[in-house]
N, C-alpha and C positions, 0 to 999 in steps of 0.2 A: 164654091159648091157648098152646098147645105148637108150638115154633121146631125145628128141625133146622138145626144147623152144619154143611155137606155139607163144609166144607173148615176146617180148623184146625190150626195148627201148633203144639199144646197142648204136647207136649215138648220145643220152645224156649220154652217161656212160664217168668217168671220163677215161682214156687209156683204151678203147675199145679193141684193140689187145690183151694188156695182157689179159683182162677179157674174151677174145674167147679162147685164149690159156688154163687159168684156167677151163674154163668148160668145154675143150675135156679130160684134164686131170681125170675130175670127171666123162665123161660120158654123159657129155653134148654137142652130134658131129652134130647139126643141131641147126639155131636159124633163127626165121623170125621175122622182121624187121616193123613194120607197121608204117607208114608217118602219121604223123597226120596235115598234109596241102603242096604243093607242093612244096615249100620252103625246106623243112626238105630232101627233095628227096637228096639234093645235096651232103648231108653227109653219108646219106644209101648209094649212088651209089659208092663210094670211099672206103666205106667196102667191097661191093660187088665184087669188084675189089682184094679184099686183098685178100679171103677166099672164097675157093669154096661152102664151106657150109653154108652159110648164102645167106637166102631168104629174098622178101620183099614183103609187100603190099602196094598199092595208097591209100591214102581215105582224107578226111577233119574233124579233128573232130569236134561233133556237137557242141562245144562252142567257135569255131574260128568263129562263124558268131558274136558272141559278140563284136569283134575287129577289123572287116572285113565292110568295105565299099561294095558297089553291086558292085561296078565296081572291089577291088579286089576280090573281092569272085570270082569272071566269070573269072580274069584270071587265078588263083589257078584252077579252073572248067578246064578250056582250056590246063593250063599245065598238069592233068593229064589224059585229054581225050590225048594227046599226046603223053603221056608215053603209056599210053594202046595202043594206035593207033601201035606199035614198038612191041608190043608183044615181049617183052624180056624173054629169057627163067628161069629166076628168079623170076618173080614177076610170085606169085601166092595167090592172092588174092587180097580183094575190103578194105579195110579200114586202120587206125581205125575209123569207121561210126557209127552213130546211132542215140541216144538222150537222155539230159541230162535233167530232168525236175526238178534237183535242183535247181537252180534260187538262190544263197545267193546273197544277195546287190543287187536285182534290181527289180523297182519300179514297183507294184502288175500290172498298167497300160499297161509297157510293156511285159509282162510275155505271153501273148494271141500273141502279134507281133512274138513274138522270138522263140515260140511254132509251130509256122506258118511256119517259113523259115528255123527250125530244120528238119521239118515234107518233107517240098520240096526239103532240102537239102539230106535227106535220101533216095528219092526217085531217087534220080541223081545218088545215088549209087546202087541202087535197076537193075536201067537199065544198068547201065556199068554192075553189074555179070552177069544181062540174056544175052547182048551182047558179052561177052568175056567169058561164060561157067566158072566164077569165085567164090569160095566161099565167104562171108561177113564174116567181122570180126568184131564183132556186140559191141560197147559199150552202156551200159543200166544203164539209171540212173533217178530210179523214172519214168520209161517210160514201165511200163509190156505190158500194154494190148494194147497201142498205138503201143510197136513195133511188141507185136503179131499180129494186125487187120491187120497190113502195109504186114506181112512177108506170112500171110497166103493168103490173095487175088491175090497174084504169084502164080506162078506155077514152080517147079523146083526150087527151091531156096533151097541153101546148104549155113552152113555155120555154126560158131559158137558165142556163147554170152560168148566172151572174159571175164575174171572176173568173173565168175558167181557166185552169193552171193542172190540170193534170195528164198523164203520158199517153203515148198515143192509144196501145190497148183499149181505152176509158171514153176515147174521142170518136174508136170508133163502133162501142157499145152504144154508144149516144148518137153513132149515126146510123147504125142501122136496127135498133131496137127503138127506136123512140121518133118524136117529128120536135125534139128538143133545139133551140138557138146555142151557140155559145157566146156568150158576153165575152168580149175581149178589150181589155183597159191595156195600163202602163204595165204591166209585166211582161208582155209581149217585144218590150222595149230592153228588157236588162236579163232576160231567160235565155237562152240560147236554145236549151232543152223543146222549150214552150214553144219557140219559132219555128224551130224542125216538124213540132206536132200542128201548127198552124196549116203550115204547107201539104197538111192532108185532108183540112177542113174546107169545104167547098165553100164558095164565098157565098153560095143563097142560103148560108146556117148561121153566118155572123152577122150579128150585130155591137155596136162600141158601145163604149162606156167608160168613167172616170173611175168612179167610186172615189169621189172626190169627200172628205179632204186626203185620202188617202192613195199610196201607188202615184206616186208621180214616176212620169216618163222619164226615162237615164238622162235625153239630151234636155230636159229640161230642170234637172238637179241645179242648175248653176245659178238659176235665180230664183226657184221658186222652193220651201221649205214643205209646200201644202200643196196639194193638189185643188185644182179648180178645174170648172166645165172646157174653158179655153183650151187647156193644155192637152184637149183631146186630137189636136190638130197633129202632136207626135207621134200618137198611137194610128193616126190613118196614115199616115207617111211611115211609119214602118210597116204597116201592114200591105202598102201597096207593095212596098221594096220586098217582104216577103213572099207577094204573090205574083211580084213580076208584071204588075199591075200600073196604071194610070191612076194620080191620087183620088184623079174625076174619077174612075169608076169604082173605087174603093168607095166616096162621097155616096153613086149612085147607088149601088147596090146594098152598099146597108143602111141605107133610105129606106129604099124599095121594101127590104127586110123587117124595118123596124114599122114601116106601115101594115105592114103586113100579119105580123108578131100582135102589137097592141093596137091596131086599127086608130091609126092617129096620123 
């Protein structure tokens, strides 16, 4: 059965080729790509070029403003309002966007600043989907009800909360306040909390993913240090056993889902 990677961070991966190669072999024949600042484009697009099946998305993620002067933050802004501008038939999606309200290391003072231009920075993203009819690829960290307030005062807004690890209350604001996906990787594998909250998410809202090289699946601890696209194979076999489910239709339906999500 045919797997889709909705989230993959294939160009930090050590020999990305082989590791696209090994996940067709498993069944893993689609992987999309998300930029987390405009800089990183250069090495998605050179994949891009290698493999028909590999997608990408634009976005900044929210804790590059930590690093980020205003002056580059607006050209990072600039370069990928010009990718968008190009409408390549690849990119299809808005991130990795959103907001990270962890803060380790940084002083309680500026935490209200950086809160601020997370919050502005997500909005820049908000307008490129309504403009370019694009899904968001939502990262959330200690940010629920800020990204819920942000996502529902749109209209039209699709998209999913990459990662998603939070309790059920959260899961099911997002399903009935929004037409949001939940990405579901390797924590679904070692959470127990997370599984419980799975089993209330209908399968036409999930799509997988790795977040690869990161979150490797439990039963896959024993050999691999790194996550790769491949080892998305643990994540649909747990998810079937969650939903009491056929691995085949676990396969189909967030197929279904993810053609659907980013029309690929």
């Amino acid at each position: 059965m045919i797997l889709t990677d909705t989230h993959c961070h294939l160009d930090i991966l050590d020999n990305p080729e082989q590791k696209f190669q090994t996940a067709k072999k498993a069944g893993v024949h689609k992987i999309i790509i998300p930029s987390v600042n405009a800089k990183s484009l250069s090495k998605i697009k050179i994949l891009l070029k290698q493999f028909n099946n590999i997608y990408y998305a634009v976005g900044i993620y929210p804790t590059e403003i930590e690093s980020l002067t205003e002056n580059n933050l607006n050209l990072h802004i600039q370069k990928i309002e010009n990718e968008l501008s190009q409408k390549p038939d690849k990119l299809v999606a808005i991130g990795e966007c959103g907001l990270d309200f962890s803060f380790p290391e940084i002083e309680i003072q500026d935490i209200t600043i950086l809160k601020t231009k997370q919050i502005n920075l997500f909005q820049t993203h908000i307008k490129w989907a309504q403009k370019y009819h694009l899904p968001l690829i939502i990262h959330n960290r200690k940010a629920n009800q800020e990204l819920l307030t942000l996502i529902i005062a749109q209209t039209k807004l699709i998209g999913v909360f990459h990662c998603f690890c939070q309790k059920k209350s959260f899961a099911k604001q997002i399903l009935t306040q929004t037409n949001f996906y939940f990405g579901l990787g390797g924590l679904i594998t070692t959470d127990q909390g997370l599984a419980e909250t799975v089993k209330e998410i209908p399968m036409e809202r999930i799509v997988l993913e790795t977040d690869s090289p990161y979150l490797v699946p439990k039963e896959a601890k024993i050999k691999y240090s790194t996550n790769e696209p491949a080892l998305m194979v643990y994540t649909a076999h747990k998810l079937a056993q969650i939903k009491n489910i056929s691995y085949e239709e676990v396969a189909k339906v967030t197929t279904q889902n993810t053609k659907k999500l980013f029309n690929i």
